[in-house]
MIDO-318501 format. One line per field, with one value per residue (C-alpha): residue number from 0; residue in one letter; x, y, z. Coordinates in nm, 3 decimals. Example, Ala and Ser with C-alpha at 12.3 -4.5 7.8 and 13.67 -1.06 7.14 Angstrom:
<domis>
nr <- 0 1 .
rest <- a s .
east <- 1.230 1.367 .
north <- -0.450 -0.106 .
up <- 0.780 0.714 .
</domis>
This chain:
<domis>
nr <- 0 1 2 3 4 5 6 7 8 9 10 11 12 13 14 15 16 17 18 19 20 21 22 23 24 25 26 27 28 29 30 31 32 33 34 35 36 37 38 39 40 41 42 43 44 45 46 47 48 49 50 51 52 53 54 55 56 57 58 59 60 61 62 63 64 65 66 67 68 69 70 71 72 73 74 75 76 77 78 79 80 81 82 83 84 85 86 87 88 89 90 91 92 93 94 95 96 97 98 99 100 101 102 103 104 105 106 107 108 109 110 111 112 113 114 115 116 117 118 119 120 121 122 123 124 125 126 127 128 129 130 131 132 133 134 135 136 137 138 139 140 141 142 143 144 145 146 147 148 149 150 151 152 153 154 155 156 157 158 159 160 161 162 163 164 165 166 167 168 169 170 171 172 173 174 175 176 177 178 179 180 181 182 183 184 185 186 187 188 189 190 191 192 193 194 195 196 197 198 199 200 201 202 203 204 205 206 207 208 209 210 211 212 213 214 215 216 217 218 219 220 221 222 223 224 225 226 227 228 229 230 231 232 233 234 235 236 237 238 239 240 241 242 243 244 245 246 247 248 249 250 251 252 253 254 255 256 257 258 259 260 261 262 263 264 265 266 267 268 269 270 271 272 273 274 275 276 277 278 279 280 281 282 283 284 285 286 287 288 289 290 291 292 293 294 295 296 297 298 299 300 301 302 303 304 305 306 307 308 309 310 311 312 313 314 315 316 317 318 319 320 321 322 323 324 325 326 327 328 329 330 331 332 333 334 335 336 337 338 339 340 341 342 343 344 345 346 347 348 349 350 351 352 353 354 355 356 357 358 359 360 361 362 363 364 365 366 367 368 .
rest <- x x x x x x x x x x x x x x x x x x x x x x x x x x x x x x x x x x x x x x x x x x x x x x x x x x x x x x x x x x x x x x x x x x x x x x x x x x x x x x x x x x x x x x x x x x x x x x x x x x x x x x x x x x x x x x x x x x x x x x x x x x x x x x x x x x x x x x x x x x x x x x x x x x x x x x x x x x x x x x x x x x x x x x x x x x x x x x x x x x x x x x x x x x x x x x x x x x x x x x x x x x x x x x x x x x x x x x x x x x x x x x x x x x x x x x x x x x x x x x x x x x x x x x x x x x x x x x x x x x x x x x x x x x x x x x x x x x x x x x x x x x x x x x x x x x x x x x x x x x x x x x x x x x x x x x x x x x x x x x x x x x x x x x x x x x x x x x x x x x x x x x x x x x x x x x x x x x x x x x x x x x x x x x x x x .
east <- 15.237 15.226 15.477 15.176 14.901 15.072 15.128 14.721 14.655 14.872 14.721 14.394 14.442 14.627 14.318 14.090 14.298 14.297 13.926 13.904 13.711 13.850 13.700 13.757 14.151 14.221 14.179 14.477 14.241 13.904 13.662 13.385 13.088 12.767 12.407 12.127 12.026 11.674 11.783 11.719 12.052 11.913 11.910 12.118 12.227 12.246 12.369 12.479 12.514 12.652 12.610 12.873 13.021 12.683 12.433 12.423 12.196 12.167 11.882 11.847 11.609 11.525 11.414 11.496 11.444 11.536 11.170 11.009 11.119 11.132 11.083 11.220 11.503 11.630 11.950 12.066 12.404 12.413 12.735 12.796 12.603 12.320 11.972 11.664 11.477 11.112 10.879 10.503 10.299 10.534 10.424 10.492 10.668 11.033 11.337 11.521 11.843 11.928 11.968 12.097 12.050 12.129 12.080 12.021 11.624 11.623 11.728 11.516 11.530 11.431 11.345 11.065 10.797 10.771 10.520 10.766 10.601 10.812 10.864 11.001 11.057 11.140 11.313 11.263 11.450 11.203 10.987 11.064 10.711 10.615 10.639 10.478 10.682 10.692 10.427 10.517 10.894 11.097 11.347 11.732 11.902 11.907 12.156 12.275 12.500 12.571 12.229 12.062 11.888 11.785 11.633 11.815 11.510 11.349 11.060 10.889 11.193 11.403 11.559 11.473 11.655 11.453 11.545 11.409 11.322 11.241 10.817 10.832 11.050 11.096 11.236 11.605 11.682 11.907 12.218 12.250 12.259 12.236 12.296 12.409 12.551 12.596 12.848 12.644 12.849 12.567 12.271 12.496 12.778 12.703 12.896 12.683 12.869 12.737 12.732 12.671 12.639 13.023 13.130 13.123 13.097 13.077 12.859 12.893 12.564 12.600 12.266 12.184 12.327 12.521 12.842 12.924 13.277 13.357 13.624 13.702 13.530 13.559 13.230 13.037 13.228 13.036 13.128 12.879 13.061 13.249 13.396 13.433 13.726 13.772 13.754 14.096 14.073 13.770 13.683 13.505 13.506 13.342 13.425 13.621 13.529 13.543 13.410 13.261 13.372 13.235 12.984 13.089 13.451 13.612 13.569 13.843 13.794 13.782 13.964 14.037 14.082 14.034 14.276 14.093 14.191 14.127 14.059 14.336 14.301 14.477 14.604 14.485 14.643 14.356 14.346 13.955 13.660 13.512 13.510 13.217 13.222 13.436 13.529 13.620 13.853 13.705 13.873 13.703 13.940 13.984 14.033 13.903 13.816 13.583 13.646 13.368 13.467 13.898 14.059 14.510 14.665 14.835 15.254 15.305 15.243 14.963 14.680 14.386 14.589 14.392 14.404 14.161 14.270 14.279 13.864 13.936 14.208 14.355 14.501 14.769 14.772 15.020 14.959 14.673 14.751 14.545 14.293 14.120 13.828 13.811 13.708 13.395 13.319 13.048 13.023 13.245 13.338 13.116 12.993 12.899 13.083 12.906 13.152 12.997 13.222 13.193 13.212 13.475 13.631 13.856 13.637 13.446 13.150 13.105 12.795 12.683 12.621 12.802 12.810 12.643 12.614 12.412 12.395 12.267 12.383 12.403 12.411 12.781 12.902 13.299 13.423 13.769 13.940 .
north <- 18.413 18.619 18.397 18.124 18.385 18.487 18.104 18.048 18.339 18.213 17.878 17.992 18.192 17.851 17.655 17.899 17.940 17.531 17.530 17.801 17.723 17.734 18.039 18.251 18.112 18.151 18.510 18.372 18.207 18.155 17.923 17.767 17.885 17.617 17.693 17.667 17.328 17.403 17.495 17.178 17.008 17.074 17.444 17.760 18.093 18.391 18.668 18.862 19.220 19.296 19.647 19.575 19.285 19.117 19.205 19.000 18.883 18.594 18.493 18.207 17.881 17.572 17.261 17.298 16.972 16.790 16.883 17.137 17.493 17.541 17.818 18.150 18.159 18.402 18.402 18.647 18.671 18.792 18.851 18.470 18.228 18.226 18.265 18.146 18.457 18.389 18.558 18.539 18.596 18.519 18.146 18.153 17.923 18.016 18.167 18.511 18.577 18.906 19.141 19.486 19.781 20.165 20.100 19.788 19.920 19.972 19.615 19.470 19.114 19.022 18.698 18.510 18.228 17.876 18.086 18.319 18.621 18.875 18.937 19.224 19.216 19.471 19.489 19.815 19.717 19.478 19.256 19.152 19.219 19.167 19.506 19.563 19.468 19.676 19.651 19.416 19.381 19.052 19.103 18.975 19.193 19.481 19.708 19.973 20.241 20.582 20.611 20.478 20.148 20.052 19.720 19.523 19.332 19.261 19.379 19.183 19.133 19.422 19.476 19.730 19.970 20.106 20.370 20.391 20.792 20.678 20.637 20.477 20.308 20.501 20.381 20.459 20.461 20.147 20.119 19.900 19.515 19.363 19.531 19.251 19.418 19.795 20.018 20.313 20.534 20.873 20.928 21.082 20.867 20.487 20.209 19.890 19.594 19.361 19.268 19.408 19.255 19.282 19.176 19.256 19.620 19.875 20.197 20.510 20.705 21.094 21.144 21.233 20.938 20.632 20.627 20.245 20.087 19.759 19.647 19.313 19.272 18.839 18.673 18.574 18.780 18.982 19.101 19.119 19.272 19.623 19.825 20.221 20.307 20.605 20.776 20.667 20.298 20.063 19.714 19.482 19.118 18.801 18.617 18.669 18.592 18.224 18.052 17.684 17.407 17.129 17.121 17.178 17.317 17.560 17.914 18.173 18.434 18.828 19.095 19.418 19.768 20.166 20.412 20.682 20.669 20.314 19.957 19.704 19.319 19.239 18.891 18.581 18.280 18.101 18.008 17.908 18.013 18.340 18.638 18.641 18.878 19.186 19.302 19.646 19.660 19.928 20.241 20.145 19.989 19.650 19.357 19.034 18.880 18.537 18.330 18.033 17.650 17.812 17.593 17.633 17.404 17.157 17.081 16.940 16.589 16.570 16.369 16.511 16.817 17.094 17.118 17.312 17.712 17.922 18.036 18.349 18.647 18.859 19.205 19.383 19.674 19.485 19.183 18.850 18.599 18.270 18.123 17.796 17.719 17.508 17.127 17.066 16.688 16.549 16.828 16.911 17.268 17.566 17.623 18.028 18.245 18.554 18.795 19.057 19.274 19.363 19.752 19.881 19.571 19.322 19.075 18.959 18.652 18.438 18.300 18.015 17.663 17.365 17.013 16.798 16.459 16.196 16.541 16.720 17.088 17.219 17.584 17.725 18.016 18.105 18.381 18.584 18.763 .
up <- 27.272 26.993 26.776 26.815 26.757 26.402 26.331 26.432 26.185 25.866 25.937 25.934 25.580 25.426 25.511 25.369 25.055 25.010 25.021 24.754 24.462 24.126 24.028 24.333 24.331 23.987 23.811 23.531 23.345 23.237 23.423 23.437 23.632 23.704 23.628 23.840 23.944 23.818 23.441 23.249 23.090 22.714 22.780 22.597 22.652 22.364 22.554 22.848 23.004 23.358 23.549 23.791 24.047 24.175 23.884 23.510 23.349 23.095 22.817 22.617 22.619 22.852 22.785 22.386 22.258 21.889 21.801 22.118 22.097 22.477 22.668 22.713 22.990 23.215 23.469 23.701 23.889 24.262 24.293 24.450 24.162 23.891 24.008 23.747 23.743 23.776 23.415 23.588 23.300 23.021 22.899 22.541 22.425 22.187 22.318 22.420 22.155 22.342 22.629 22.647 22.903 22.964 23.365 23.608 23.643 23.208 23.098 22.752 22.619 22.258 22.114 21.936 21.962 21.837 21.586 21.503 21.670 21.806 22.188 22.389 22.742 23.015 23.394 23.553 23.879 24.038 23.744 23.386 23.198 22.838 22.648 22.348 22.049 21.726 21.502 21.190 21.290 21.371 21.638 21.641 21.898 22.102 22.184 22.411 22.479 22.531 22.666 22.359 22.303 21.997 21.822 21.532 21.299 21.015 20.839 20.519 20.337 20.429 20.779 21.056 21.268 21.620 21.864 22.184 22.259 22.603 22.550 22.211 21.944 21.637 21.291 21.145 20.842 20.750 20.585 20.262 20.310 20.627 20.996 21.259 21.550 21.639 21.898 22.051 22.150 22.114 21.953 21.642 21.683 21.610 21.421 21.256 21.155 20.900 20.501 20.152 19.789 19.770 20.118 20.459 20.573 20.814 20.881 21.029 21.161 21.227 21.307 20.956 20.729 20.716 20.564 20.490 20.391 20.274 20.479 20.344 19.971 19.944 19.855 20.165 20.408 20.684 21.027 21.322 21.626 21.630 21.913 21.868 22.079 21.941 21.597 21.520 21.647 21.560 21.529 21.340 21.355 21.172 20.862 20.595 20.206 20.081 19.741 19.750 19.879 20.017 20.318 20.664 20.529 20.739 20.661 20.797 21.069 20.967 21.213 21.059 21.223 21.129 21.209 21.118 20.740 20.597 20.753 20.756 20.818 21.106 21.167 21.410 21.559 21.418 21.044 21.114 21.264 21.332 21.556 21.755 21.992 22.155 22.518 22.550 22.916 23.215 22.966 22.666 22.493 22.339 22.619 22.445 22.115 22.074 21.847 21.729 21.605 21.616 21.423 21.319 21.084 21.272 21.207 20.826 20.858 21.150 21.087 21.101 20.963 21.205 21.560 21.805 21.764 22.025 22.202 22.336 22.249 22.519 22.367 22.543 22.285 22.070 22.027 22.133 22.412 22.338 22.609 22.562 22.724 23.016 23.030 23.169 23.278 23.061 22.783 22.533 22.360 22.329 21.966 22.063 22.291 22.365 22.616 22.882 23.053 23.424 23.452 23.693 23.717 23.422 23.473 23.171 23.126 22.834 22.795 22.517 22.463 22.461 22.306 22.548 22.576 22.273 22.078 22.238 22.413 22.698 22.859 22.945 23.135 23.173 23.341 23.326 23.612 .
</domis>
């Protein structure tokens, strides 16, 4: 009796296990998640930010098509699949580029309009609401951390730093060039990625003052994501310096690293491309690396002479494990890979958009672990 019992049992978990779907079976490798049936094939994602196991969230555009702007789009994950998130109220046409949040009731979205106008919106736990946007600025992104939230923009033809002091946003002063992506880690304690007149560069914020560095000095280089481990170990990731050439030619990635004294490039199984986004693992340190359009010279001989490169970059503290992304019947690669990592856990989303079909794109989501 109890021989049959255990054989019921072990049965029952085998059947169970064979009707597993890829992504709860596999935890190896990176997989594709589906969309909501109501988000419109010509649809795209910018960005994500998870507060745990059952709670993302996703912004981008619906319905963008060769000529209409679309609308803005919001997704939300329950923990079991991505829900379209109802915005009563918001009817403006355009599209959301980012999302950020100190807590799952303090979440803020930034985009802009088919006019150009900038938008700011707001989750407090229950509703996303229009908030009012800062006078006179254009906003790009917003980030958060440490507590802090503050707003990357423009204004005329400079650029714009904002902090939110929890009733109002109030300007920073801005580090020479261009500011394109930012690690909070305190209020006095901040790291900005981004580019200068003689290449791409990286600031330090005290509360007081930026410090900046060039960290790779090539013509047209510039790095947009950086991860603060600690002051002995940062990160800072984009595109290194190339002259000319003709249009559409492949321009090589930039990964370099502080150790507290100077920055140092560090290499990439990818002789193309660009780095286009970091996931720190659950301790804070680096996990994952993104790559965009990864492209390796293929073996001597090969025609066409490069071969896809590698999409995402596991690090083990030594060295980077290549991923690829996965196939997904009737689309074809992702042309932006935006990662979100899942606190207390090593799971980790990619959001972005794909090459659909008759060229046209379509929205993606991957997830690790």
């Amino acid at each position: 009796m109890a021989r049959r019992l255990l054989v019921a049992v072990v049965a029952a978990v085998m059947a169970v296990l064979a009707v597993m779907t890829p992504a709860a079976a596999d935890t190896s490798s990176w997989v594709h998640v589906p969309v909501p049936a109501d988000v419109r094939p010509q649809a795209a994602l910018n960005e994500a930010v998870a507060f745990g196991p059952d709670r993302a969230w996703a912004v981008g555009a619906d319905a963008v098509g060769r000529q209409a702007p679309g609308f803005p789009l919001v997704l939300r994950w329950d923990g079991a699949a991505w829900q379209r998130q109802a915005l009563t109220g918001i009817d403006w046409q355009g599209e959301l580029h980012s999302v950020a949040g100190t807590a799952p009731n303090a979440v803020w979205a930034v985009g802009r309009d088919s006019a150009g106008a900038a938008h700011l919106l707001r989750y407090d736990g229950s509703t996303w609401r229009e908030s009012r946007a800062p006078r006179g600025v254009r906003l790009d992104k917003v980030v958060s951390g440490g507590g802090e939230t503050w707003l990357i923009g423009g204004r005329d033809a400079g650029q714009a730093l904002l902090r939110w002091d929890g009733r109002a946003w109030r300007d920073l002063p801005v580090p020479p060039g261009a500011v394109y992506g930012l690690h909070i880690l305190a209020p006095d304690d901040v790291w900005a990625a981004g580019a200068a007149t003689n290449g791409a560069a990286v600031s330090h914020w005290d509360g007081q003052a930026w410090q900046q560095t060039i960290v790779d000095g090539g013509p047209r280089a510039g790095v947009g994501s950086i991860l603060a481990v600690s002051p002995t170990e940062v990160w800072a990731g984009g595109t290194a310096g190339f002259i000319g050439g003709p249009i559409g030619r492949p321009i090589p990635p930039l990964l370099t690293r502080f150790d507290g004294q100077t920055w140092s490039r560090v290499a990439l199984p990818a002789d193309f491309g660009s780095v286009s986004s970091f996931a720190p693992t659950d301790s804070g340190r680096l996990g994952w690396v993104a790559m965009s359009n990864s492209m390796k010279w293929a073996p001597p001989g090969s025609s066409p002479p490069l071969e896809p490169g590698p999409d995402f970059l596991a690090w083990d503290g030594q060295s980077f494990t290549g991923h690829s992304e996965p196939a997904v019947p009737g689309e074809g690669d992702s042309s932006v890979l935006r990662l979100a990592p899942v606190p207390g856990t090593s799971t980790v989303w990619s959001v972005g958009r794909a090459a659909g079909p008759e060229s046209t794109f379509a929205p993606r989501i991957l997830r690790f672990g």
